[in-house]
C-alpha positions as CSV (number, residue, x, y, z in Angstrom):
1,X,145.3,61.8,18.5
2,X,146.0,59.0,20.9
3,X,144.2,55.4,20.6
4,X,141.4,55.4,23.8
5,X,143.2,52.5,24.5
6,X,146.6,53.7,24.8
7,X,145.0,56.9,26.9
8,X,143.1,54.2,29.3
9,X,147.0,52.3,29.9
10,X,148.0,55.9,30.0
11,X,145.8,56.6,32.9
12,X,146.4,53.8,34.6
13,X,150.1,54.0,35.0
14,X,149.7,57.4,35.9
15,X,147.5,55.9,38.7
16,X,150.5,54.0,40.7
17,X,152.2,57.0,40.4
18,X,149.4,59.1,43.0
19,X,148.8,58.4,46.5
20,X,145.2,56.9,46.1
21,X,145.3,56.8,42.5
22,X,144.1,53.3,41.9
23,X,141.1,53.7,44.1
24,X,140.6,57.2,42.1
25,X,140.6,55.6,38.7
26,X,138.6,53.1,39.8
27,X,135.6,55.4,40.9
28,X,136.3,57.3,37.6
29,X,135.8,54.5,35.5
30,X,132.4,53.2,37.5
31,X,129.1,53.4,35.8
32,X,128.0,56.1,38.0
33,X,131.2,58.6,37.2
34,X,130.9,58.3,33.8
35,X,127.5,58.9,33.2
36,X,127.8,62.0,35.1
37,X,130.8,62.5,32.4
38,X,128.4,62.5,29.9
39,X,125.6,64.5,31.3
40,X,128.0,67.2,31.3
41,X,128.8,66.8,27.9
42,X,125.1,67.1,26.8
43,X,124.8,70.5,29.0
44,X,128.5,71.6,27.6
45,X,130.2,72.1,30.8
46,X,133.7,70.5,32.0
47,X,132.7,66.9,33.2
48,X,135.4,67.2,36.1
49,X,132.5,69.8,37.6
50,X,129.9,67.5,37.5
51,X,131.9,64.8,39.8
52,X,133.9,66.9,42.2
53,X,131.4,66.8,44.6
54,X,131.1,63.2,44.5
55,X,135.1,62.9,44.5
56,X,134.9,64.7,47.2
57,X,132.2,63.1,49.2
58,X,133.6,59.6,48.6
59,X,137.4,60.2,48.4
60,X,138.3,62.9,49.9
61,X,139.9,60.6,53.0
62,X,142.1,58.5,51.0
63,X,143.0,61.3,48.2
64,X,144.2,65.3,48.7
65,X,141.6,66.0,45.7
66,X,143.6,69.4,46.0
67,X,147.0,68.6,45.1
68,X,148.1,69.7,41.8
69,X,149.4,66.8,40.6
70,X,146.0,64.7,41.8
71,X,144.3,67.1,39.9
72,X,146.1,66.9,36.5
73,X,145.5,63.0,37.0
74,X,141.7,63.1,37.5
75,X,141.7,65.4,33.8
76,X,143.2,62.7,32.4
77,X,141.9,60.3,33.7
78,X,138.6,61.9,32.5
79,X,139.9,62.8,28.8
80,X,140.6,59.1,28.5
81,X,137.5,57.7,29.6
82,X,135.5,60.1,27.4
83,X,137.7,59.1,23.9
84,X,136.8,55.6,24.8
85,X,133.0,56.7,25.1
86,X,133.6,58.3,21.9
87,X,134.1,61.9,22.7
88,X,136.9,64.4,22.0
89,X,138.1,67.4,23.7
90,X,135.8,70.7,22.7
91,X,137.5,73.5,24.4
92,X,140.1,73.8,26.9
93,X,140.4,76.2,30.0
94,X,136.8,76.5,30.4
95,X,136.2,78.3,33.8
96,X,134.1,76.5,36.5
97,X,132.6,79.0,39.0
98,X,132.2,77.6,42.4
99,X,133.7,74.0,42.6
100,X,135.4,72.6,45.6
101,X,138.2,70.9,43.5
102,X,138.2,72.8,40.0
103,X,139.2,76.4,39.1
104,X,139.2,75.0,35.3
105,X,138.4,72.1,32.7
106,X,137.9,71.2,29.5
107,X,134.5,70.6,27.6
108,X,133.7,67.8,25.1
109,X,131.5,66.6,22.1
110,X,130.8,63.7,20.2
111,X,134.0,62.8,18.0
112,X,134.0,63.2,14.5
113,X,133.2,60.2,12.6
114,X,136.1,58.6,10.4
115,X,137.4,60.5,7.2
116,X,136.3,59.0,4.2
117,X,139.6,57.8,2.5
118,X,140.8,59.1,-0.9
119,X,139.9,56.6,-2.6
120,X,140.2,56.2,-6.6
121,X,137.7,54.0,-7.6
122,X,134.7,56.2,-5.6
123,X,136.3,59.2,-7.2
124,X,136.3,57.8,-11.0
125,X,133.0,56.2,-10.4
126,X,131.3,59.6,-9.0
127,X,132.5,61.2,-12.8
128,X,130.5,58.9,-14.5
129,X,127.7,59.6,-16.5
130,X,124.8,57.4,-16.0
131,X,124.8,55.9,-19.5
132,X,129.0,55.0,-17.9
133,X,127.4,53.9,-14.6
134,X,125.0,51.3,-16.2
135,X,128.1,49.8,-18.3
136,X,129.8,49.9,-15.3
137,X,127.0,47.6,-13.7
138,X,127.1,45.3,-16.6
139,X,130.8,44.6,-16.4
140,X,130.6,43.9,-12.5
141,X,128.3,41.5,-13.0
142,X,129.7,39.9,-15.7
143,X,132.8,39.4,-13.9
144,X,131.0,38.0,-10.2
């Protein structure tokens, strides 16, 4: 998975690239935008549903909200700003019934926390009896 950083520099690249583009990632990643984001991770629907009518209220003059290309951006744009808010993609292709913008999106939860690393020492020390553990102690604290 890609670093919420690297998605964010991602996005904003991706932003010169658009007609508009800076002004769009700019409302994306405004307060208001993004908790709208996560209300519609809460109610598990695409977050791109729950701003289209606001991208479309305030930017349909300065961006073609229904080019392709604009489109693919605002996903993006959207995925990025949710892994830096600490969610990850749920399910893809999610139909959205009614939108003025989106046919499709995807839907998010909370990211898994980090894995536990493999480590030796919690493995040896979770075989030891407690008669083991208390000797354990003993030598630890001899040695601090």
């Amino acid at each position: 998975m890609r670093s919420p950083n690297a998605s964010i520099r991602r996005a904003r690249r991706a932003a010169k690239s658009i007609v508009g583009g800076t002004t769009l990632l700019s409302a994306l990643t405004s307060p208001r935008y993004i908790a709208l984001m996560k209300t519609a991770v809460e109610e598990e629907v695409p977050p791109v549903s729950m701003i289209s009518s606001l991208l479309t209220e305030e930017l349909a003059a300065d961006v073609d909200l229904r080019a392709v290309p604009v489109k693919q951006f605002i996903g993006m744009a959207v995925k990025a700003i949710l892994e830096a808010e600490g969610f990850e993609v749920m399910e893809t292709g999610v139909r959205i019934a009614g939108d003025p913008v989106f046919r499709s999106g995807a839907t998010y939860q909370p990211a898994a926390g980090p894995e536990e690393p493999d480590d030796l020492l919690a493995r040896f020390v979770a075989m030891l009896s407690v008669d083991e553990l208390h000797q354990v102690q003993r030598l630890v604290l001899a040695a601090l």
